[in-house]
N, C-alpha and C positions, 0 to 999 in steps of 0.2 A: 457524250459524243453524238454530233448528227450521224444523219445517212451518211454522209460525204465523209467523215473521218475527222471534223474537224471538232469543235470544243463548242458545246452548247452551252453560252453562256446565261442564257435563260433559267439554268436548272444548277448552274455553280453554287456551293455554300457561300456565304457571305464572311468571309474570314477575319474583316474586321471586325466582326461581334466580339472575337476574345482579345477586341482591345479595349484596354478600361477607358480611353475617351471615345467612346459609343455607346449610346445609349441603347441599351437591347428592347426595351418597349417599345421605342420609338423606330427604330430599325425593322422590328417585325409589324411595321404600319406599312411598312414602304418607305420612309422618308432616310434622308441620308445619314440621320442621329449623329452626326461628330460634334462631340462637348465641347464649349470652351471652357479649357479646366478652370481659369482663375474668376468665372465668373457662375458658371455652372449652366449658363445656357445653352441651347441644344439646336442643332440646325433641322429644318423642318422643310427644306427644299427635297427633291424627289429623289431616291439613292441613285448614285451617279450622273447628279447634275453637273450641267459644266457653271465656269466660273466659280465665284467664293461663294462660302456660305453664309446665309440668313439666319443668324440665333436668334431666337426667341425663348421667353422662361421655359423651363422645363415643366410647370403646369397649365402651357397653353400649346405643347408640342402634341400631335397625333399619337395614340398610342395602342397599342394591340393588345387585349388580355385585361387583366384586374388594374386597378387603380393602384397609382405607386403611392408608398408613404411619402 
């Protein structure tokens, strides 16, 4: 919560991490990481960009931490 009483969305959990179409490496870069399931590609636009998303492979997305297999 700010000073004011209202919802500091700057410091909110990202609650779509516990959905299986999000990529959690990619998510914890900053980027919006929603999968496309039937293809496997991963959106690499900013988390909560407007408009659709931009897939790209999933070894050319941002990623935060170790290397995914």
């Amino acid at each position: 919560m700010s000073s004011q009483g209202q919802p500091d969305h700057d410091h909110q959990p990202r609650h779509e991490l516990h959905n299986a179409s999000v990529d959690e490496s990619v998510a914890a870069a900053g980027a919006c990481a929603q999968v496309h399931l039937p293809t496997g590609r991963v959106c690499a636009r900013p988390q909560g960009h407007g408009g659709s998303c931009d897939f790209t492979p999933p070894d050319q997305a941002p990623t935060a931490g170790p290397e995914r297999n």
